[in-house]
PyMOL CGO cylinders between C-alpha atoms (Angstrom):
from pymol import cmd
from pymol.cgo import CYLINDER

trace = [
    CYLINDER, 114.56, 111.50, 128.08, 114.52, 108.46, 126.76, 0.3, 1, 1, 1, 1, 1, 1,
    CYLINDER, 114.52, 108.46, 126.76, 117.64, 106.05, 126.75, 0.3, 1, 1, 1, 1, 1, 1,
    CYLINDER, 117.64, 106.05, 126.75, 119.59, 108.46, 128.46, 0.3, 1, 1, 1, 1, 1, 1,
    CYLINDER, 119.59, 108.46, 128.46, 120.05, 107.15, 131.71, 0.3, 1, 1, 1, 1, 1, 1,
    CYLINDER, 120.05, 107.15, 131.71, 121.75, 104.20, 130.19, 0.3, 1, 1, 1, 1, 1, 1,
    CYLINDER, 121.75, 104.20, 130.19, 125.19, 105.51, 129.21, 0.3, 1, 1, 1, 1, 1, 1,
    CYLINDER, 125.19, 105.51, 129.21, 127.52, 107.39, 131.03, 0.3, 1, 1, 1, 1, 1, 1,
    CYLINDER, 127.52, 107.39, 131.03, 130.77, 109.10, 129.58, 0.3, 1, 1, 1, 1, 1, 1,
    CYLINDER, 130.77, 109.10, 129.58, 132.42, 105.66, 129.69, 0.3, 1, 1, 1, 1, 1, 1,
    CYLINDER, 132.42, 105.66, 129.69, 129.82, 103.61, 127.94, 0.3, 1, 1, 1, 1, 1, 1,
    CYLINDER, 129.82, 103.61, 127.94, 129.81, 106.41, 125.25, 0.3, 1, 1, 1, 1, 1, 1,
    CYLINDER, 129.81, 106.41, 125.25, 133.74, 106.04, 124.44, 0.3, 1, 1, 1, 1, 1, 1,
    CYLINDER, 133.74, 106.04, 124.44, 133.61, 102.45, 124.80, 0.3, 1, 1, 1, 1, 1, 1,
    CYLINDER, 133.61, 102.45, 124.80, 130.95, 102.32, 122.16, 0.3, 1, 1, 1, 1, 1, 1,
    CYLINDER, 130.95, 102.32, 122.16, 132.63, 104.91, 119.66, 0.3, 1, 1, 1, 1, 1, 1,
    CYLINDER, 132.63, 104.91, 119.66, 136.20, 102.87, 120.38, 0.3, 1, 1, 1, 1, 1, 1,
    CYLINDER, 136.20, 102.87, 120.38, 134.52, 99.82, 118.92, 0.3, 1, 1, 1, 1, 1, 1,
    CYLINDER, 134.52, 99.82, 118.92, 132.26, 102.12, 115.56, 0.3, 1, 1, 1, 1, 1, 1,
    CYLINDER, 132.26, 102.12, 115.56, 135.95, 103.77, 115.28, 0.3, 1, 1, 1, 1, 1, 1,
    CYLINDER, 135.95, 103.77, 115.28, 137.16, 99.93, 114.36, 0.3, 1, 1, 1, 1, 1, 1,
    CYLINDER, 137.16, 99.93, 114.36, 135.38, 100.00, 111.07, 0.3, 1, 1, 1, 1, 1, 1,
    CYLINDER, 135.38, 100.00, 111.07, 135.46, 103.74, 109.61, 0.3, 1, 1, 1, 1, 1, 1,
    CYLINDER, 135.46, 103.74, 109.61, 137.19, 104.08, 106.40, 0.3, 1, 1, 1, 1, 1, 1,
    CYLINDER, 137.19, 104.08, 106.40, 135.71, 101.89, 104.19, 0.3, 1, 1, 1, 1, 1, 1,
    CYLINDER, 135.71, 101.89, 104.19, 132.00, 103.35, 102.97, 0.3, 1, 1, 1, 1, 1, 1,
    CYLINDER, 132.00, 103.35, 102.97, 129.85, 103.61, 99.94, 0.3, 1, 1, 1, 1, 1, 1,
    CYLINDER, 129.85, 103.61, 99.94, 130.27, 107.16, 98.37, 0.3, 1, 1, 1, 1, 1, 1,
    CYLINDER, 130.27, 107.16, 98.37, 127.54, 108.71, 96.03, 0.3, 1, 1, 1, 1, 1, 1,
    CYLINDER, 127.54, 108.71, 96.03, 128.93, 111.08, 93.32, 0.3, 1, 1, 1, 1, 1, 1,
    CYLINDER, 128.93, 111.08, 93.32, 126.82, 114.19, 92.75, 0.3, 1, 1, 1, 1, 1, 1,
    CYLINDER, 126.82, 114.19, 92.75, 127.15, 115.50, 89.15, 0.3, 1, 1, 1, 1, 1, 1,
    CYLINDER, 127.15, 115.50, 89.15, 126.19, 119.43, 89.79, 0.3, 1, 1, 1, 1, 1, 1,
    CYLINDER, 126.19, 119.43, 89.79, 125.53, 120.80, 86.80, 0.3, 1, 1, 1, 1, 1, 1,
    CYLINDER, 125.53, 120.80, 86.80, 122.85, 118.23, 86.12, 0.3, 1, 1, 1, 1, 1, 1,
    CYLINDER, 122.85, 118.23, 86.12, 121.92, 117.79, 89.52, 0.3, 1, 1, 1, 1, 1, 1,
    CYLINDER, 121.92, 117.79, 89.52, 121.82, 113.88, 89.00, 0.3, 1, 1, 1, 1, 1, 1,
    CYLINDER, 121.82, 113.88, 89.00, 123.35, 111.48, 91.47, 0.3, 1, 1, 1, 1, 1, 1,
    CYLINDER, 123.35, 111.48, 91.47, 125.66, 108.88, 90.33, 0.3, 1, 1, 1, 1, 1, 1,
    CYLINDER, 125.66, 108.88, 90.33, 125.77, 105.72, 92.15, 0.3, 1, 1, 1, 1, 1, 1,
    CYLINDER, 125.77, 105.72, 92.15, 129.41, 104.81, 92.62, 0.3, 1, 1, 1, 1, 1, 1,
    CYLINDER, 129.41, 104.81, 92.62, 130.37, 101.15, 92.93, 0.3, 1, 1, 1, 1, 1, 1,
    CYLINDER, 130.37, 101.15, 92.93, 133.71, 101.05, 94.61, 0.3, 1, 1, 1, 1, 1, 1,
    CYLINDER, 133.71, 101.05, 94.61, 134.48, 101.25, 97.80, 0.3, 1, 1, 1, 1, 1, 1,
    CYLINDER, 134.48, 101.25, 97.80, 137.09, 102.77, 99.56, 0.3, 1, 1, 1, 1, 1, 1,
    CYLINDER, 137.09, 102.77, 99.56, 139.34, 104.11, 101.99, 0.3, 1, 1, 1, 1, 1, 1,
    CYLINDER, 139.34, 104.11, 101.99, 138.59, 107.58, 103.69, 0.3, 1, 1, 1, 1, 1, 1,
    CYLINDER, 138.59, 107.58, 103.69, 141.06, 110.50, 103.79, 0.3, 1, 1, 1, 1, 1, 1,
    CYLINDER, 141.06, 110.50, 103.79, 142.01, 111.84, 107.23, 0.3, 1, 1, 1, 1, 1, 1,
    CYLINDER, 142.01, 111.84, 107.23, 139.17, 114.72, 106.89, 0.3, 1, 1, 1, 1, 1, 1,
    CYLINDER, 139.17, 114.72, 106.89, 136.45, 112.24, 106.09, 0.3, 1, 1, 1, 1, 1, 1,
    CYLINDER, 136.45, 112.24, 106.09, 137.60, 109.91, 108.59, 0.3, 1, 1, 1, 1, 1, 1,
    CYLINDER, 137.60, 109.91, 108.59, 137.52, 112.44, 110.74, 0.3, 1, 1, 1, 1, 1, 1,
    CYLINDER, 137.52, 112.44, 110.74, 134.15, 114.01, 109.37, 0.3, 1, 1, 1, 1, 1, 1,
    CYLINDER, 134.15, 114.01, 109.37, 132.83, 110.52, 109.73, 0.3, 1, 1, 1, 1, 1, 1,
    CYLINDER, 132.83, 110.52, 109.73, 133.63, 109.96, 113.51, 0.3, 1, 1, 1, 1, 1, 1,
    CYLINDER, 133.63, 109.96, 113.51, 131.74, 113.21, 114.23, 0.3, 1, 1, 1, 1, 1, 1,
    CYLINDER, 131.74, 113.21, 114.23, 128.62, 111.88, 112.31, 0.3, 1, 1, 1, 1, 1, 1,
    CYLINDER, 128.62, 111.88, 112.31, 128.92, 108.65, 114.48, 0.3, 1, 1, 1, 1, 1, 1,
    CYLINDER, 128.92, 108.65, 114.48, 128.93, 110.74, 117.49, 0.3, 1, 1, 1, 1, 1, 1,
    CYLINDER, 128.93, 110.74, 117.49, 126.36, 113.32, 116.77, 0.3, 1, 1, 1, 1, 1, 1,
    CYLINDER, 126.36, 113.32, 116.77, 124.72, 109.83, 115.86, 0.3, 1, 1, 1, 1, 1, 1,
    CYLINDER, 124.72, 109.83, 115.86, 125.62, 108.37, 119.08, 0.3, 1, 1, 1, 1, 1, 1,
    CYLINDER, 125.62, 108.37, 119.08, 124.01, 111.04, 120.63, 0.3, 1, 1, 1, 1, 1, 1,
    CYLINDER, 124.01, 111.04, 120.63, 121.01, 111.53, 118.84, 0.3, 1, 1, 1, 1, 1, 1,
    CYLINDER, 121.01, 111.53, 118.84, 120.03, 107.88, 120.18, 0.3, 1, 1, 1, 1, 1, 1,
    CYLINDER, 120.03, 107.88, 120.18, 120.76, 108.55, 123.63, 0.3, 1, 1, 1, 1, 1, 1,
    CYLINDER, 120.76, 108.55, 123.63, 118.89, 111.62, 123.47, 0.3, 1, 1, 1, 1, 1, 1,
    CYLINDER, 118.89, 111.62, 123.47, 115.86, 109.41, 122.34, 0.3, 1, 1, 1, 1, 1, 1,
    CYLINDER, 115.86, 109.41, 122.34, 115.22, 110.04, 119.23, 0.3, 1, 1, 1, 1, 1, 1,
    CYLINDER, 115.22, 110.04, 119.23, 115.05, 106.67, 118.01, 0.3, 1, 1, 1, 1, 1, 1,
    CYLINDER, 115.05, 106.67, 118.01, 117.47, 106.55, 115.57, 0.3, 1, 1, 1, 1, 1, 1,
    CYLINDER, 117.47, 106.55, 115.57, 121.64, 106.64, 115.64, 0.3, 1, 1, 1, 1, 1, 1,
    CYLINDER, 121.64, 106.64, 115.64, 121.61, 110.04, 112.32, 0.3, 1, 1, 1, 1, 1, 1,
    CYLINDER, 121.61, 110.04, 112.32, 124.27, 111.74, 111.85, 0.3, 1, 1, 1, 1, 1, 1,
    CYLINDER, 124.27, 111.74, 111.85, 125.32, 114.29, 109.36, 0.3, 1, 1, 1, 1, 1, 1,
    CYLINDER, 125.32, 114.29, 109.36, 128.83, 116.55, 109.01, 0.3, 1, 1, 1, 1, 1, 1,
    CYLINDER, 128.83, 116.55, 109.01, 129.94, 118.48, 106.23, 0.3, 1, 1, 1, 1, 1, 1,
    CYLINDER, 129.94, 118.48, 106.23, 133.30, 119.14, 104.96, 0.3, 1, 1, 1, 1, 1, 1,
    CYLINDER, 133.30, 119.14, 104.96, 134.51, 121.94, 102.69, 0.3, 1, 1, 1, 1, 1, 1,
    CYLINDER, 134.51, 121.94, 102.69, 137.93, 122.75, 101.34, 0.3, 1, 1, 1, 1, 1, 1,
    CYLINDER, 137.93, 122.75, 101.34, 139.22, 120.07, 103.67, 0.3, 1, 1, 1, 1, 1, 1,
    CYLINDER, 139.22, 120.07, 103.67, 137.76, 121.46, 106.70, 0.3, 1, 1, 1, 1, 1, 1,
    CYLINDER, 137.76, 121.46, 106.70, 135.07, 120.81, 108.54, 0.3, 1, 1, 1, 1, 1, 1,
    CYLINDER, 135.07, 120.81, 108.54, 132.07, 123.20, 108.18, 0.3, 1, 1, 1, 1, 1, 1,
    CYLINDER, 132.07, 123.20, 108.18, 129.01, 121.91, 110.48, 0.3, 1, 1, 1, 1, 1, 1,
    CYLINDER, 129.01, 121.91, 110.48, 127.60, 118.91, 111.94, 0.3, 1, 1, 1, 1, 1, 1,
    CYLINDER, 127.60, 118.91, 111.94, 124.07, 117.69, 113.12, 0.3, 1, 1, 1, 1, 1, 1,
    CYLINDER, 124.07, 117.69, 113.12, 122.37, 114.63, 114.77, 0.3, 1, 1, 1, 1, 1, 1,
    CYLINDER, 122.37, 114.63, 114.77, 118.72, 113.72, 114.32, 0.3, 1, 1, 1, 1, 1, 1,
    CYLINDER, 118.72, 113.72, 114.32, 116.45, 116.01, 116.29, 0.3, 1, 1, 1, 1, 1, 1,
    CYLINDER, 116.45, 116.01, 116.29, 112.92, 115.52, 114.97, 0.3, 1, 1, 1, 1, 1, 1,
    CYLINDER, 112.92, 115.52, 114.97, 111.25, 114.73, 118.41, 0.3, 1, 1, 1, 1, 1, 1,
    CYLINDER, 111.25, 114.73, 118.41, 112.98, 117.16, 120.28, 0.3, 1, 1, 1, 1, 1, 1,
    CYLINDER, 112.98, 117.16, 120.28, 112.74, 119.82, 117.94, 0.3, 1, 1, 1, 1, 1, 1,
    CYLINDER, 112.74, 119.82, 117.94, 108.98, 118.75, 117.14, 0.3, 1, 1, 1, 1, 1, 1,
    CYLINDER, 108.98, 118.75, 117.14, 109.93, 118.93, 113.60, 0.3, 1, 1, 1, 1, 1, 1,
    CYLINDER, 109.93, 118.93, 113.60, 109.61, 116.82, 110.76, 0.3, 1, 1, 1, 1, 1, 1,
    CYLINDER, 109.61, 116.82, 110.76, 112.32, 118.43, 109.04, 0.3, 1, 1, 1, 1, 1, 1,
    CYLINDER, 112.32, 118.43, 109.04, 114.85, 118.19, 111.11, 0.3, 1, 1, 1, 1, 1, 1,
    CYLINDER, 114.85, 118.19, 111.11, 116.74, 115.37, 109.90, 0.3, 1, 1, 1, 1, 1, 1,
    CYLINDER, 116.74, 115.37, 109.90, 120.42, 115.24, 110.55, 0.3, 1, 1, 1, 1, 1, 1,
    CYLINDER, 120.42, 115.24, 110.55, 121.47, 116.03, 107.00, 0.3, 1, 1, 1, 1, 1, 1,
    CYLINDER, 121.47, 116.03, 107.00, 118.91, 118.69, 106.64, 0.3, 1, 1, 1, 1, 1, 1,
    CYLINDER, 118.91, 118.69, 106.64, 120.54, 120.41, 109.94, 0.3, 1, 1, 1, 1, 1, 1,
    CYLINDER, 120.54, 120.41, 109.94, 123.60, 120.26, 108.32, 0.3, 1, 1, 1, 1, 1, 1,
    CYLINDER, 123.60, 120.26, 108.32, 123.28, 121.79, 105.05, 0.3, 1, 1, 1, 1, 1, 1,
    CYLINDER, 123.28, 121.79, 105.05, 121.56, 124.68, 106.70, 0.3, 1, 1, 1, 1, 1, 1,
    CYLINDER, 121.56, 124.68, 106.70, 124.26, 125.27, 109.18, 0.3, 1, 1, 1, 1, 1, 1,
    CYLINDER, 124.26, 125.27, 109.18, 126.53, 124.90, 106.60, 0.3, 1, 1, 1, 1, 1, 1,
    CYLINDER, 126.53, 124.90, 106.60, 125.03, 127.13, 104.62, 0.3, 1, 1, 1, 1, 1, 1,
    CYLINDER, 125.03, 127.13, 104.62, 125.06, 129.60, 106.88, 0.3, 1, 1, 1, 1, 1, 1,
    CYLINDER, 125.06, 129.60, 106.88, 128.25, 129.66, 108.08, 0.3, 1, 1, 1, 1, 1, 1,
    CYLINDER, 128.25, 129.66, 108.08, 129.33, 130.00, 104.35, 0.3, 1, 1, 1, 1, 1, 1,
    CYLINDER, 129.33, 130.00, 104.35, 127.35, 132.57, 104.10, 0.3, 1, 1, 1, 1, 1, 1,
    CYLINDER, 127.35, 132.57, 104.10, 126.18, 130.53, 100.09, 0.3, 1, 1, 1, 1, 1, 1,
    CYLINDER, 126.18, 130.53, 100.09, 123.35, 128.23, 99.23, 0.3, 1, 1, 1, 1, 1, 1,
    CYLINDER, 123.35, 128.23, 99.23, 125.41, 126.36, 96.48, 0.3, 1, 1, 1, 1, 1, 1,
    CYLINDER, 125.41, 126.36, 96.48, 127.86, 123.90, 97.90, 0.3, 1, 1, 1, 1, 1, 1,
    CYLINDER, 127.86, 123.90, 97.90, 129.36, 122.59, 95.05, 0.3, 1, 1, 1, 1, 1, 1,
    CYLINDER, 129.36, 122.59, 95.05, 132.41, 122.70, 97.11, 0.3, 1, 1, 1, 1, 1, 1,
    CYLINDER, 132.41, 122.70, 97.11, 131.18, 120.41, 100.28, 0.3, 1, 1, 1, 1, 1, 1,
    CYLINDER, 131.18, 120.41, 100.28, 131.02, 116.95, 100.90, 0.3, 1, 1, 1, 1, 1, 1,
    CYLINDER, 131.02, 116.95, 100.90, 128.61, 115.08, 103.58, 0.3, 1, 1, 1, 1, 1, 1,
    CYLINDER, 128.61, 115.08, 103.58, 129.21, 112.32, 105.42, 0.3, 1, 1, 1, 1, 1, 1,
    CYLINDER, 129.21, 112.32, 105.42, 126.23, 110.24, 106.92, 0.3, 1, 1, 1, 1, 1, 1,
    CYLINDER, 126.23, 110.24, 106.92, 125.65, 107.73, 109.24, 0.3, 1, 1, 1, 1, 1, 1,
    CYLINDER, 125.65, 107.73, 109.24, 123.20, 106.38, 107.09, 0.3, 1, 1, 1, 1, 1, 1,
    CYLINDER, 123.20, 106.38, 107.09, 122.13, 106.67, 103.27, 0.3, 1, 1, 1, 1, 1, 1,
    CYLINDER, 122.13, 106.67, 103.27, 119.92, 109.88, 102.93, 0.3, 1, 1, 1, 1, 1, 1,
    CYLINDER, 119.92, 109.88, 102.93, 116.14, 109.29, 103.00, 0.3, 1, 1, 1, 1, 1, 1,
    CYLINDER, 116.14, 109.29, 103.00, 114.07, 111.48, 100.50, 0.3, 1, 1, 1, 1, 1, 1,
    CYLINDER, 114.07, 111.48, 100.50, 114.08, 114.57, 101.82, 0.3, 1, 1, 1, 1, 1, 1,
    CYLINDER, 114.08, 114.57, 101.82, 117.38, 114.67, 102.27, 0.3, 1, 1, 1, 1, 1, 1,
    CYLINDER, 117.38, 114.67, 102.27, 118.30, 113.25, 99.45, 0.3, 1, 1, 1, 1, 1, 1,
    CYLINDER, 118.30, 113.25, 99.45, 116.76, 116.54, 97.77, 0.3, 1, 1, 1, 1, 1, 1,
    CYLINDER, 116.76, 116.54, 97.77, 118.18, 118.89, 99.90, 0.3, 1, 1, 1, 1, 1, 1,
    CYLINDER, 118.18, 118.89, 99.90, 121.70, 117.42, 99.24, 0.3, 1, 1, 1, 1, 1, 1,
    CYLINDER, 121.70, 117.42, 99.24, 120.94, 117.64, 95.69, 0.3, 1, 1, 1, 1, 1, 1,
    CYLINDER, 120.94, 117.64, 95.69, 119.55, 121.24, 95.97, 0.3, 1, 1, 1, 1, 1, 1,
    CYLINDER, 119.55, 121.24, 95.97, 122.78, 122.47, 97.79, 0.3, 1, 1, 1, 1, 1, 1,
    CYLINDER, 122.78, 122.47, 97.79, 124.69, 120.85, 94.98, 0.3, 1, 1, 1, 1, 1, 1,
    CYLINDER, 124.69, 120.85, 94.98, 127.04, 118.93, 97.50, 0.3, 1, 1, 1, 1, 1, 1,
    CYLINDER, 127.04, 118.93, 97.50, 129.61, 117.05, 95.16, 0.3, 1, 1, 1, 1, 1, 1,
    CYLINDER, 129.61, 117.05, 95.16, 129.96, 114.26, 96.94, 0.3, 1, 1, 1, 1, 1, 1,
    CYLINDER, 129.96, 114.26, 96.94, 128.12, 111.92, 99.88, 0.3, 1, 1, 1, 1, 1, 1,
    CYLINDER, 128.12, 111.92, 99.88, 129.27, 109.35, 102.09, 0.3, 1, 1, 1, 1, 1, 1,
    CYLINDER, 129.27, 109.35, 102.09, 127.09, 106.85, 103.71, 0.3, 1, 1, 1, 1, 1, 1,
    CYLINDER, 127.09, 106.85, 103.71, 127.72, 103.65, 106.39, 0.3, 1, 1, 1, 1, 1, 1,
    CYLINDER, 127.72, 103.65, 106.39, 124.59, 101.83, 106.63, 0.3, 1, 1, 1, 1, 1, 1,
    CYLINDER, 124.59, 101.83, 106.63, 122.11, 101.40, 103.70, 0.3, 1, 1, 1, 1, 1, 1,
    CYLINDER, 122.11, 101.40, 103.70, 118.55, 101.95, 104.09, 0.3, 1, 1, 1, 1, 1, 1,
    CYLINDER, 118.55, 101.95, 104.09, 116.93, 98.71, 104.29, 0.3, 1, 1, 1, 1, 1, 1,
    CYLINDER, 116.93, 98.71, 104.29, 119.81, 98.17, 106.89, 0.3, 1, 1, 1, 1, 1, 1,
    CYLINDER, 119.81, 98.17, 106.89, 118.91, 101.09, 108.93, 0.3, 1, 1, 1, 1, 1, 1,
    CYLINDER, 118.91, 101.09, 108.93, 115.04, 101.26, 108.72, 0.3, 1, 1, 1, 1, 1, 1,
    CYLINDER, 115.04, 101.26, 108.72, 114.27, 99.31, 111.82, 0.3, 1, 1, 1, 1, 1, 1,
    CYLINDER, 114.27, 99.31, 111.82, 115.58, 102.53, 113.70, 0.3, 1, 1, 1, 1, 1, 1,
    CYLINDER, 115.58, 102.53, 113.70, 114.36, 105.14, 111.38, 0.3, 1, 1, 1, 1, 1, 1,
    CYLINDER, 114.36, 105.14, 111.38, 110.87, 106.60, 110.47, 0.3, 1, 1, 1, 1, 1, 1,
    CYLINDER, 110.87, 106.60, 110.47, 111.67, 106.72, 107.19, 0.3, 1, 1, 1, 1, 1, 1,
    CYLINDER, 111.67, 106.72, 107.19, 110.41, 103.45, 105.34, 0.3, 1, 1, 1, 1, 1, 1,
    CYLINDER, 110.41, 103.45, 105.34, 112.94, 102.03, 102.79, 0.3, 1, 1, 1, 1, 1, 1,
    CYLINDER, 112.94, 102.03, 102.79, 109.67, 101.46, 100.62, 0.3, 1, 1, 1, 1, 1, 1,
    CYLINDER, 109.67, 101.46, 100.62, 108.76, 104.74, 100.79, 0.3, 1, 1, 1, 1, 1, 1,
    CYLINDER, 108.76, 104.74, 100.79, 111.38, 104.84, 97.38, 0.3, 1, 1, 1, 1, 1, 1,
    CYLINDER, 111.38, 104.84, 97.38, 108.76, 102.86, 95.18, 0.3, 1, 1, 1, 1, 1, 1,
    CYLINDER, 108.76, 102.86, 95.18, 106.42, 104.68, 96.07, 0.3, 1, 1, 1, 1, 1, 1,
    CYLINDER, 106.42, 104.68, 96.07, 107.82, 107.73, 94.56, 0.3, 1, 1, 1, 1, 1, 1,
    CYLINDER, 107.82, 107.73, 94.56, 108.99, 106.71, 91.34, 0.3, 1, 1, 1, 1, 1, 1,
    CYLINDER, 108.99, 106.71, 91.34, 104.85, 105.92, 90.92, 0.3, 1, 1, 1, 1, 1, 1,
    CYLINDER, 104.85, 105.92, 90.92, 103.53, 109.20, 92.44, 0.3, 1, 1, 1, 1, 1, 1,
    CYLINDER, 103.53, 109.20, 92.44, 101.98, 111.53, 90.12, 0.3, 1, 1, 1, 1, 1, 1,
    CYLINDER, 101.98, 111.53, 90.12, 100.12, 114.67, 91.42, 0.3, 1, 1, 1, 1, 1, 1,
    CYLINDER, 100.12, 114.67, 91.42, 96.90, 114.50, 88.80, 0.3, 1, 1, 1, 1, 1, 1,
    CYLINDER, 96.90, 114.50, 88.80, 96.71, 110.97, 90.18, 0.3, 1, 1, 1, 1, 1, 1,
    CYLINDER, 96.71, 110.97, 90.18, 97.35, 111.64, 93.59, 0.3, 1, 1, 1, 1, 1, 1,
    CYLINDER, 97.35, 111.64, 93.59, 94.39, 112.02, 95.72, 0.3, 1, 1, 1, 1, 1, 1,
    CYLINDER, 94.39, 112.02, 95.72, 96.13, 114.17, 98.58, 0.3, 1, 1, 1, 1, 1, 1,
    CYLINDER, 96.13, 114.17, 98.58, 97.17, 116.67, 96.12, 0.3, 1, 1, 1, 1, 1, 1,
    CYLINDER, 97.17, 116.67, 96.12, 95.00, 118.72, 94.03, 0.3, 1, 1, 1, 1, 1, 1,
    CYLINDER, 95.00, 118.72, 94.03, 95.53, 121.88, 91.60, 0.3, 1, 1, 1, 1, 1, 1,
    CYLINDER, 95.53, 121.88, 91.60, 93.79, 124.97, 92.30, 0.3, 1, 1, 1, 1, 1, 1,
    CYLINDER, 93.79, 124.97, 92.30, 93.73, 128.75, 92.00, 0.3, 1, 1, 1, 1, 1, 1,
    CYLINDER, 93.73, 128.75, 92.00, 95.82, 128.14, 88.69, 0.3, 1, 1, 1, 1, 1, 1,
    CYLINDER, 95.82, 128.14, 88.69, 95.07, 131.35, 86.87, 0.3, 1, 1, 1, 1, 1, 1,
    CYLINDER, 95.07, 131.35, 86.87, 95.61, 133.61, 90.02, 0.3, 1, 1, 1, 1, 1, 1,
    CYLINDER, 95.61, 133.61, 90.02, 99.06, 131.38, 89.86, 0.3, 1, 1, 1, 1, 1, 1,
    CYLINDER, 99.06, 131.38, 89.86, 100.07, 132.67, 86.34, 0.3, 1, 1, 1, 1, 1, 1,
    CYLINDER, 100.07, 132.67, 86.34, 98.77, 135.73, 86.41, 0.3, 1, 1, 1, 1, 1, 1,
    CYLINDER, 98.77, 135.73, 86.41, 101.56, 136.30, 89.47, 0.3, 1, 1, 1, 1, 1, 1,
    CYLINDER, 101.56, 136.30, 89.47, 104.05, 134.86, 87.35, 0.3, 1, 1, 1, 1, 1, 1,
    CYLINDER, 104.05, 134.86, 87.35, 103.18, 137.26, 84.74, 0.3, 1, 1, 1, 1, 1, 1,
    CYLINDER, 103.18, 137.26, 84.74, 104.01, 140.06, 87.15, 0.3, 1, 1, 1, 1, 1, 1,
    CYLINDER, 104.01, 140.06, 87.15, 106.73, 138.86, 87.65, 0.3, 1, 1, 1, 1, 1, 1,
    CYLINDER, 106.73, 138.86, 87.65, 108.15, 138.30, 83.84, 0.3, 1, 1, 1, 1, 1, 1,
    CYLINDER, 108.15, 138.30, 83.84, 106.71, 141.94, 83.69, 0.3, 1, 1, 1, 1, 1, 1,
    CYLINDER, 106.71, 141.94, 83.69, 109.48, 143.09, 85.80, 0.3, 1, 1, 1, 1, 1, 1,
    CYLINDER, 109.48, 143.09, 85.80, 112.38, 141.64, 83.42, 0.3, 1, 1, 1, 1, 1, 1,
    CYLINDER, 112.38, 141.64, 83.42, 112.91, 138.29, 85.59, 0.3, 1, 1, 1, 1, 1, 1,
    CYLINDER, 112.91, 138.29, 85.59, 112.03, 135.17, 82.89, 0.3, 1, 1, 1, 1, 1, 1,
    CYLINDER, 112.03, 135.17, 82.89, 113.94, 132.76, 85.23, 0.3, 1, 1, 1, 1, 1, 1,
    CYLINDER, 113.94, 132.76, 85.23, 115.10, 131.67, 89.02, 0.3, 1, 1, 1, 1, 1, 1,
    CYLINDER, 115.10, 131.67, 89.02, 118.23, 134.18, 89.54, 0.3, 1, 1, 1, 1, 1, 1,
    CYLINDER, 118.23, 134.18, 89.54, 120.85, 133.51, 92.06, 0.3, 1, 1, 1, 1, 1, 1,
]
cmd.load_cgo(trace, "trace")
């Protein structure tokens, strides 16, 4: 593929001896997850062993990814209890999916293994900030805590994912929306009706 013919086994550790130079010091997001909100942290600081650790093997799944072709250096490990859980690297082209961003890989390994959808327990560490999509699913999975290197606007010129895309968001709204459009409702509620029929007024665990 793409790229690959580029680096041997030597280029590769000479590259990850120079990214290893600089791991330690990274913006953290702090997930609240009973309210499911993210909380911007300001500081900056030092990794633990585990996240430095967790960190390298995002760069390399990263590393990777790249040389594979896919465009971008993305990747994703998550740690729980102190150990490492799962990793992933960006695999959208080979995979011929849109959803397989390295984060999203991740989680869903990680959920697996666990053998649990909530982990309130886990933290991720990225090689870059989460795009929207992710973003969610880290949110979803109630991870406590997310590490990121590069910002956004810092890593869009390798990504798909446009840092504008954010804006664009905050302004959508689906009875505006022209892509998006309501219909069926009434079959819609009378299936939810069936369902409060059988006892179950809300999502159950």
């Amino acid at each position: 593929m793409k790229n690959s013919i580029q680096y041997s086994e030597e280029r590769r550790k000479m590259i990850r001896a120079a990214l290893w130079t600089g791991v330690g010091s990274l913006v953290a997001l702090s997930f609240d997850a009973n309210a499911r909100a993210m909380i911007p942290s300001q500081m900056q600081g030092a990794l633990d062993d585990i996240g430095v650790k967790a960190m390298k093997k995002a760069y390399d799944d990263g590393l990777d990814a790249y040389i594979a072709g896919e465009g971008g250096p993305f990747g994703a490990c998550l740690v729980c209890n102190g150990e490492i859980v799962s990793s992933a690297q960006l695999s959208i082209k080979r995979q011929k999916n849109a959803l397989a961003e390295a984060e999203l890989l991740a989680i869903q390994k990680a959920s697996e293994k666990l053998k649990k959808a909530d982990l309130s327990d886990c933290e991720i560490y990225m090689v870059c900030a989460p795009s929207p999509l992710a973003l969610t699913a880290i949110m979803q999975a109630n991870i406590k805590k997310a590490y990121y290197s590069l910002s956004l606007s810092q890593s869009e010129p390798y990504s798909q994912f446009r840092s504008s895309l954010w804006s664009e968001l905050n302004k959508f709204s689906f009875s505006e929306s022209s892509k998006f459009k309501q219909t069926m409702e009434s079959q819609g509620m009378n299936l939810l009706s069936e369902i409060k029929s059988q006892g179950q007024t809300e999502f159950e665990e």
